[in-house]
Structures are given as structure tokens and as C-alpha cells.
N, C-alpha and C positions, 0 to 999 in steps of 0.2 A: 378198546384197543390199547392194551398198557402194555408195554413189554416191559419183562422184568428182567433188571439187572441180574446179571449170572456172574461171580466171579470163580475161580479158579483155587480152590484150596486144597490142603492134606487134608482128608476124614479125620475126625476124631473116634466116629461111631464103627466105619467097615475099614478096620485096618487089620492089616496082618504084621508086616514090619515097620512101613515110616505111610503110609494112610495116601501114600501118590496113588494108588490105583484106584481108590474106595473115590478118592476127590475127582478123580479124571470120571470114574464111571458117574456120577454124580452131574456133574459138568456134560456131559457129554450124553448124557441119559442111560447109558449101557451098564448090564451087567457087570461090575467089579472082574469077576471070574475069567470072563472072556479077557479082560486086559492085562490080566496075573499069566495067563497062557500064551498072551502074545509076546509080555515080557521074555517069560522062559523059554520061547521059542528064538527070539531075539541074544539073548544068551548063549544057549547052546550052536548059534549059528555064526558064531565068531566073536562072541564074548562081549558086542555091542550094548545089548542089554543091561549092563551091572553099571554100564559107565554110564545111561541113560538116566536109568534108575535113579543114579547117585546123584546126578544131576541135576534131576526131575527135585530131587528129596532134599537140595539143598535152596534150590530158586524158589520152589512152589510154597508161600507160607501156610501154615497150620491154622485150622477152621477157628476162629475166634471162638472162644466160651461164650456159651448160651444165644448163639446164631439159631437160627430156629428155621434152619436146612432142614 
């Protein structure tokens, strides 16, 4: 019974712009893709999404080299 620690990082591996979706789906066990769509859904829906994003991409740190995620 170990639970393992999960943290929260940018992908290095599934990114497309800044690796917040690849590290959220990661984290969260879920497809990437699905969260790339809810972004741009979130965008297109009153432009909250790019601010999230930004946000997301400036708080969330980048997955340490040779982490073995």
C-alpha cells in the first residue's frame, strides 16, 4: 500500500507550445488532446483560456531532466 507521490509539472516529452497540457494530462491521467480542446474551447468562449494558459505556463515548473515520468 505506497502511494506515490504525483507532482505537477510542464511535459518535456508531449508538448506542443509550453508542455501545461502534456504535464496536466500526465497528472491527471488523461489524454493530453482532450485538454488541448478544452483549452480552445475555453478561448473561443470568451478568451479565458489564453489567460489560463499563460498562467498555467508561468506557475507550473518544467519536468526536471532525467525524471523518469
Amino acid at each position: 500500500m505506497t502511494e506515490e507521490l504525483r507532482r505537477l509539472y510542464r511535459s518535456r516529452r508531449d508538448r506542443i507550445i509550453g508542455g501545461v497540457c502534456g504535464g496536466l494530462g500526465e497528472y491527471f491521467k488523461v489524454d493530453p488532446v482532450l485538454l488541448r480542446v478544452l483549452w480552445a474551447v475555453m478561448f473561443f468562449a470568451g478568451g479565458m483560456g489564453l489567460l489560463a494558459y499563460i498562467i498555467a505556463w508561468i506557475i507550473v515548473p518544467e519536468e526536471p531532466v532525467g525524471s523518469g515520468q
